[in-house]
C-alpha positions as CSV (number, residue, x, y, z in Angstrom):
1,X,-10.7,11.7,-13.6
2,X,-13.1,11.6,-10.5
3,X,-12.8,12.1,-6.7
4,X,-13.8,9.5,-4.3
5,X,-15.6,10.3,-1.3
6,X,-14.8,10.3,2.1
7,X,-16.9,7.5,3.3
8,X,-15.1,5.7,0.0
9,X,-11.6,6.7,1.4
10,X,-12.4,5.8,5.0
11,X,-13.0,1.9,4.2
12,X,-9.7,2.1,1.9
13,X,-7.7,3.5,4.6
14,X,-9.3,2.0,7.5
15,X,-8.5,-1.5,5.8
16,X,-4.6,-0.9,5.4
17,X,-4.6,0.6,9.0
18,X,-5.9,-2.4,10.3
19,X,-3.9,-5.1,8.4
20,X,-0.8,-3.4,7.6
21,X,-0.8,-0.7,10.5
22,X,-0.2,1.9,7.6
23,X,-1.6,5.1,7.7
24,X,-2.6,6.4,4.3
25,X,-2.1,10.1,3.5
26,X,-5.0,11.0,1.4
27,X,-3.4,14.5,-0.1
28,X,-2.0,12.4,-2.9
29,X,-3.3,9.3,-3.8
30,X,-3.5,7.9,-7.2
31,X,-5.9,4.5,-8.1
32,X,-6.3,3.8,-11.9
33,X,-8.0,0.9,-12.9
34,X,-11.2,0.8,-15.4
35,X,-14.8,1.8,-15.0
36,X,-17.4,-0.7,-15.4
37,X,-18.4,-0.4,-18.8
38,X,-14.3,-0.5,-19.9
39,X,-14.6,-3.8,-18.0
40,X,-17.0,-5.4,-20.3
């Protein structure tokens, strides 16, 4: 488990704000997915 940064955060965030008009509360958020070399 890893922590994104802010600047990461801000073009998450900024995209649902600006589609969806949803303000994401970044105190608990969750992504899971797979890293790059789980990919391959």
């Amino acid at each position: 488990m890893w922590e994104i940064r802010d600047d990461e955060a801000a073009v998450i965030t900024g995209k649902f704000d600006t589609n969806r008009g949803f303000a994401i509360d970044l105190s608990h958020v969750t992504i899971s997915g797979c890293c790059v070399g789980c990919r391959r």
